[in-house]
N, C-alpha and C positions, 0 to 999 in steps of 0.2 A: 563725295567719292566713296564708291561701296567696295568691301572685301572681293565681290565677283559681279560679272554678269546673271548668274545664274548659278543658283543653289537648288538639288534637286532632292528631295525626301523621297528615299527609298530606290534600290539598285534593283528590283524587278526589270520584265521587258521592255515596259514601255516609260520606266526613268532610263534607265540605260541607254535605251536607241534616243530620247531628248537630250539626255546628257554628250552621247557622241555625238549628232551632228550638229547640236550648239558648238560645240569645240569646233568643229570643222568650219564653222563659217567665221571664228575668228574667236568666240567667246570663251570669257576667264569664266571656268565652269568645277562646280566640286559637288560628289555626289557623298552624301551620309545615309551610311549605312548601318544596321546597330547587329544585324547578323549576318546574314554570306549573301555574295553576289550572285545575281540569277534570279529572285525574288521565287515566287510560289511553284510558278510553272519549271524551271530549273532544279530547285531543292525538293519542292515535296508537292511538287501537282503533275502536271501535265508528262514531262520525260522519265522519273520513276512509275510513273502509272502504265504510261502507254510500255515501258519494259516488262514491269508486273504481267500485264494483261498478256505480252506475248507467252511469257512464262506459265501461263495456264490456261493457252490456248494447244499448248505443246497434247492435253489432254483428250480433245480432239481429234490429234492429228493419229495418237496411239490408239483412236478407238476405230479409223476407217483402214488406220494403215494395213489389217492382216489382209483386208478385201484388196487391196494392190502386189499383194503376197509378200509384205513383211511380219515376221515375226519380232517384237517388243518385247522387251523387258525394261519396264525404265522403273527408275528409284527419283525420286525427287527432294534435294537436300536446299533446305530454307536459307540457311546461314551464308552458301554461295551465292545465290542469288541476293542478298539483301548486301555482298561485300563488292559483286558483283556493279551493281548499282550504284555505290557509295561511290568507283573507282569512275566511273563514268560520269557525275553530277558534278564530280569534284575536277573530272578535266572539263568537263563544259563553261565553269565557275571559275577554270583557269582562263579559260577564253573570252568570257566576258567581259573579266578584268583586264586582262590585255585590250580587248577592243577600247576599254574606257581608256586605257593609259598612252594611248599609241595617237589619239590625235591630244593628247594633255588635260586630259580631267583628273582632276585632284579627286583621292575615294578617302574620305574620313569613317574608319568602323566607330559607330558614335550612333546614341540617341540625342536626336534633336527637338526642339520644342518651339515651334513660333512664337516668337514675343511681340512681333509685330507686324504690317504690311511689307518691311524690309529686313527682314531680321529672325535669327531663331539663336537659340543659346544648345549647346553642348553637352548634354549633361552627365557625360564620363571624367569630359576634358573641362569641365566648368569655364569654359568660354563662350564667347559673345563672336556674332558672324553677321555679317551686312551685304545685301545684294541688292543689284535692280529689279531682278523676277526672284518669284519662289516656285517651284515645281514641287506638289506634293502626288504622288506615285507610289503609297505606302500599302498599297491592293488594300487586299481584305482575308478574314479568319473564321474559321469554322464557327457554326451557328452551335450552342451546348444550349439545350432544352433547362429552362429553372426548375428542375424537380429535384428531390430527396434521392442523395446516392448520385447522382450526374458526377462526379468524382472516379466513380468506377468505372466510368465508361471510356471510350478512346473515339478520335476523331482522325478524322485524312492523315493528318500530322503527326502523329504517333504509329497510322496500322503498317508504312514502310519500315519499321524501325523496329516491329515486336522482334522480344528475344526467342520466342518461339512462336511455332501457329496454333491457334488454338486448336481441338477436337472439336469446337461451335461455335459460332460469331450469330448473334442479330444485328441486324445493321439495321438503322431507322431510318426512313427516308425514301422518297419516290422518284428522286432526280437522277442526273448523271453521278454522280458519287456514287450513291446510293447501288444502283446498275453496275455500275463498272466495278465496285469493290466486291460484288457478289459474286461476279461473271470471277475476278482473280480467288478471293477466297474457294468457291467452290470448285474452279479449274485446279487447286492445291489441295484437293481433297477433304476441303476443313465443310464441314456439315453448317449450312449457310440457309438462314429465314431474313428475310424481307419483313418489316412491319411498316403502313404505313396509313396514313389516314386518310387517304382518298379512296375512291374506288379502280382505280387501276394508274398504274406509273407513268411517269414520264407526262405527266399533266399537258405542257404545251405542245406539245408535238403530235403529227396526224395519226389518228385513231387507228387507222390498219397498222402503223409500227410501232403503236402499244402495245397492240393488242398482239401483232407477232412477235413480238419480244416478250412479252407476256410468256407464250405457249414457250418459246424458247428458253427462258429461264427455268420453266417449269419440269420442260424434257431433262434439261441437267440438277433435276435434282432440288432447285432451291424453291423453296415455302414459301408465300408472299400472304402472308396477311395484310387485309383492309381494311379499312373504315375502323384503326385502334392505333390506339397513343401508347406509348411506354408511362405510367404515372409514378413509377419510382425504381429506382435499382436497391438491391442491397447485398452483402459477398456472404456467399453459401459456399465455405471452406475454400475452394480452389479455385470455383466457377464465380459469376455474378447471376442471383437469381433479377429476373427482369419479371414484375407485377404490372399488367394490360390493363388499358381501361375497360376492358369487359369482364376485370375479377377474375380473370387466368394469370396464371405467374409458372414461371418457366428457368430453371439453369444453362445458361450459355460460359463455354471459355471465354469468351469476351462478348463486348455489347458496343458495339461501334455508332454513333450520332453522324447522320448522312443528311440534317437535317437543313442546310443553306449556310447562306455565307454572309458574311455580315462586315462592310467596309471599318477597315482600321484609321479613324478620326477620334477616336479617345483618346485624350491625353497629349493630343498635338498641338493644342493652345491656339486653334484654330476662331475660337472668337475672341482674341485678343487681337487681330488683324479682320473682327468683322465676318469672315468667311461663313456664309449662309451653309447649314444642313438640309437637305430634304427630310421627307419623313421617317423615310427608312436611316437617317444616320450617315448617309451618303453627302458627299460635296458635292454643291447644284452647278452645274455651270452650263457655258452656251454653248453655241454650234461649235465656237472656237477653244473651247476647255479653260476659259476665262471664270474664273470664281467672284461672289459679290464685291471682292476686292480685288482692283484692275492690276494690281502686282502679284497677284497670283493664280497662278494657272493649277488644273487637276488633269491627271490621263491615268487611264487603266479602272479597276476593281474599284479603286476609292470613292469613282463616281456613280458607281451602281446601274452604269448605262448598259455595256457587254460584258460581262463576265470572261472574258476570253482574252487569249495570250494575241492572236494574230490583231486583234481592236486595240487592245493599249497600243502595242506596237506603231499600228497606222496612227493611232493619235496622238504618243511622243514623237514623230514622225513629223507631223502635220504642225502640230506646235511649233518645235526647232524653224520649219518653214512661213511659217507667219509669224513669230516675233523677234527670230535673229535672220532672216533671210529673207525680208519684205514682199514676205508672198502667202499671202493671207488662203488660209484650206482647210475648209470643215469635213470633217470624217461623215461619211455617207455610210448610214447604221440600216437601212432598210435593205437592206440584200446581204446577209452575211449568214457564209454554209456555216453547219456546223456539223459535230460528229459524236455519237455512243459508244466508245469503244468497249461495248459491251460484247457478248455471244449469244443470239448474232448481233450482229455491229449495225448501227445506223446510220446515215447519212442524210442530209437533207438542206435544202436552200429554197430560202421564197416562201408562199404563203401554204399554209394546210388546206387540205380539203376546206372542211368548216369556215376558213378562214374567205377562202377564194369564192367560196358558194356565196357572202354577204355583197361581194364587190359589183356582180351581176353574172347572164351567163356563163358556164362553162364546159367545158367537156373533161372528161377524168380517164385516162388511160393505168391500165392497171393488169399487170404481168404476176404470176405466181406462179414457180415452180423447184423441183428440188435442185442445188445448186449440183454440177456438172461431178464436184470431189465426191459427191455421197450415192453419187447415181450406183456403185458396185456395191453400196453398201447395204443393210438394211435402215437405215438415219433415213427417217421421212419428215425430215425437218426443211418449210419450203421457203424459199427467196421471195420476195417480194419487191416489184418494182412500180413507181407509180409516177406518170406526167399527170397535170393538170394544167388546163389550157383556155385562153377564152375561145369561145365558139366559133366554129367552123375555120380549125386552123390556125387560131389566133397566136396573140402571145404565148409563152409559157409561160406559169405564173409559180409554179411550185413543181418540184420534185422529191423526191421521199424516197430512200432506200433501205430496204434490210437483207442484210445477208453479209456474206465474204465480199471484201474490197469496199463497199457503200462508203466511205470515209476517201479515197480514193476518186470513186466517180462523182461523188457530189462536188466535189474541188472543180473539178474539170467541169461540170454542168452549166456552174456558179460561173465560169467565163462566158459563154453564149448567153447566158441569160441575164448577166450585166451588160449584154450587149442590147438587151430587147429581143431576142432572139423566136421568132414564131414556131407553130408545130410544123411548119410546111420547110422552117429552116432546116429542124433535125431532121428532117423527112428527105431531104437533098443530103445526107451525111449518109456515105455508103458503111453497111454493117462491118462488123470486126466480126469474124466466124473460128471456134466457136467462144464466142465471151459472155460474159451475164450482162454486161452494157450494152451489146447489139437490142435488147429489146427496146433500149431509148429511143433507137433512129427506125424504127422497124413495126411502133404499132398502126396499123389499119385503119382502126374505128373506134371508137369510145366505148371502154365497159358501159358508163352509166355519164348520163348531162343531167347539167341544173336549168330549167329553164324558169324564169321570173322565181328564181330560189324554191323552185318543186325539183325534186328528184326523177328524173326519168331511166326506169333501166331497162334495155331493149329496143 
């Protein structure tokens, strides 16, 4: 006889949605948590970010507004905003815990530590706990670079929380952090560089909304060095000077690491119950989130499959229904949108250009123009819309957006095209006039085809 059905490590999305509907289907169920409920995406990811971001979008909105015949004066104060925030994470974190508590999950605030296939010990409350399953759901934490000085620096986790803004921020990194902290710092006036070590951002994703987002960051101001590393920080009075590996060295107010994410299984005692790592540090598991060890299951960040809030979700989800609700559901990871809430914003689902040219023929539909708000203005900043399809009509294979809303229509795209959805289908979907998504259902003819993987344009 075990203490619970089901013990879950860590009150994130997707412990939380396996810890409520285990409850629901009858299960004695207790969630330990060693800091606040909501995990990353709640406290310091996804719903502080996406409020940030709207907060230095507002910047925009003051640069077309005189062209609609307002006159602006705004002042922008830090402190509101970040108190702002704080009031809002902490009612969401009020709801969460309610959601836990309302079908009967016990929330232990507690680090826990596996001691075995059935079992973890407490280590606030120096006790010992016994289950049938374990759920480990403990995400994952900012990637800090091992160099000299990395001390000085700040990460995701600390830039919601400065006590002030700086006058300059480097941020390192070419991902969606990296992006999106740029797009808010320098929407907030703070004087914002980009370092990163590729030759252009946003590495997996299709080449034209790199390469638009590129020129976009670019028009607002922010610096994006490439092909260079940060190789040490050290503090230059007030500032942190930041020393490149190309023998340039530089003062910033702060030095932000935007550099990846890295699954939290340190210190879990996760090979005292056997539990295999992959290479990255990540817990391996199958289709069904089942770990080397058949009494423990993994969902979310700690598995290093999706990185994202809506995938743990469906895979604490799916879990609860296969092992307390005899309905066995593996999470389907090949079709899942995703979104830049950067300026401009990106959207996108299914495969890249690059990606869909290896599969065999295709056709590539591709729209650019300046979005409909900038048209009174002088902002020659252009949208970009892109189908990709197999030949002559076929399926749709990918979609890619940049601009206003693309986070928005990629969601909605992401339905027809987990349907299979052909060009000839959007093609029967009469236009929305005037919108920036009528150019989905509305293009003619192919910019450019792949045939036998050669480019043809014209």
């Amino acid at each position: 006889m075990t203490d619970y059905d089901l013990l879950v490590i860590g009150a994130g999305s997707g412990g939380v949605r396996a810890a409520r509907m285990a409850a629901t289907y009858g299960a004695k169920v207790a969630v330990v948590e060693e800091y606040r409920v909501g995990g990353t995406c709640v406290i310091r990811g996804c719903v502080p970010k996406k409020l940030y971001v709207y907060a230095a979008r507002f910047n925009d909105m003051f640069d077309v507004a005189s062209s609609f015949g307002w006159q602006v004066d705004a002042r922008f104060d830090w402190s509101t905003l970040v108190a702002n925030k704080e009031r809002e994470i902490t009612r969401l974190e009020s709801g969460y815990t309610a959601n836990l508590e309302k079908p009967g999950v016990e929330i232990i605030k507690d680090r826990a530590v596996v001691t075995g296939p059935n079992s973890i010990h407490l280590v606030g409350g120096k006790r010992d706990l016994t289950t049938r399953y374990l759920l480990i759901a403990t995400g994952a934490h900012p990637f800090i670079p091992h160099i000299p000085g990395a001390e000085l620096g700040i990460t995701s986790n600390e830039a919601f929380d400065m006590e002030k803004l700086p006058h300059s921020i480097l941020i390192e990194g070419g991902g969606y952090v990296a992006v999106e902290f740029a797009t808010i710092f320098a929407g907030l006036g703070v004087d914002t560089t980009i370092v990163y070590r590729g030759d252009c951002i946003l590495r997996h994703f299709d080449e034209d909304m790199r390469r638009g987002l590129e020129a976009g960051l670019t028009d607002r101001g922010i610096r994006l060095i490439y092909q260079t590393n940060v190789n040490s920080l050290t503090q230059a009075g007030n500032d942190v000077m930041a020393h490149f590996s190309d023998g340039v060295s530089a003062p910033f107010g702060a030095v932000m690491f935007a550099t990846g994410r890295v699954s939290n299984t340190r210190g879990l005692g996760l090979e005292t119950a056997g539990v295999e790592l992959t290479a990255g540090g990540a817990i391996a598991v199958d289709a069904f989130s089942q770990s080397s060890c058949p009494s423990i299951y993994a969902v979310g960040d700690v598995t290093g499959r999706a990185q994202l809030t809506p995938v743990a979700i469906r895979e604490g989800w799916y879990f609860a229904e296969t092992v307390f609700n005899n309905n066995p559901l593996a999470v389907d990871h090949s079709l899942i949108p995703t979104a830049v809430f950067s300026d401009p914003e990106i959207g996108a689902v299914g495969l890249t250009e690059a990606e869909a040219a290896t599969h065999g023929d295709i056709d590539v539909y591709v729209a650019r123009f300046r979005p409909m708000i900038n048209t009174l203005s002088t902002r020659t900043e252009r949208m970009i819309l892109k189908l990709i399809t197999e030949k002559d009509g076929g399926r749709v294979l990918g979609c890619h957006i940049l601009g206003p809303g693309a986070a928005e229509m990629a969601q909605l795209v992401a339905v027809p095209m987990g349907m299979k959805a052909s060009k000839a289908d959007f093609d029967r979907a009469m236009a929305l006039h005037p919108s920036a998504a009528e150019e989905l259902v509305t293009f003619k003819s192919p910019t450019y085809i792949y045939r036998n993987g050669e480019k043809h344009v014209g």
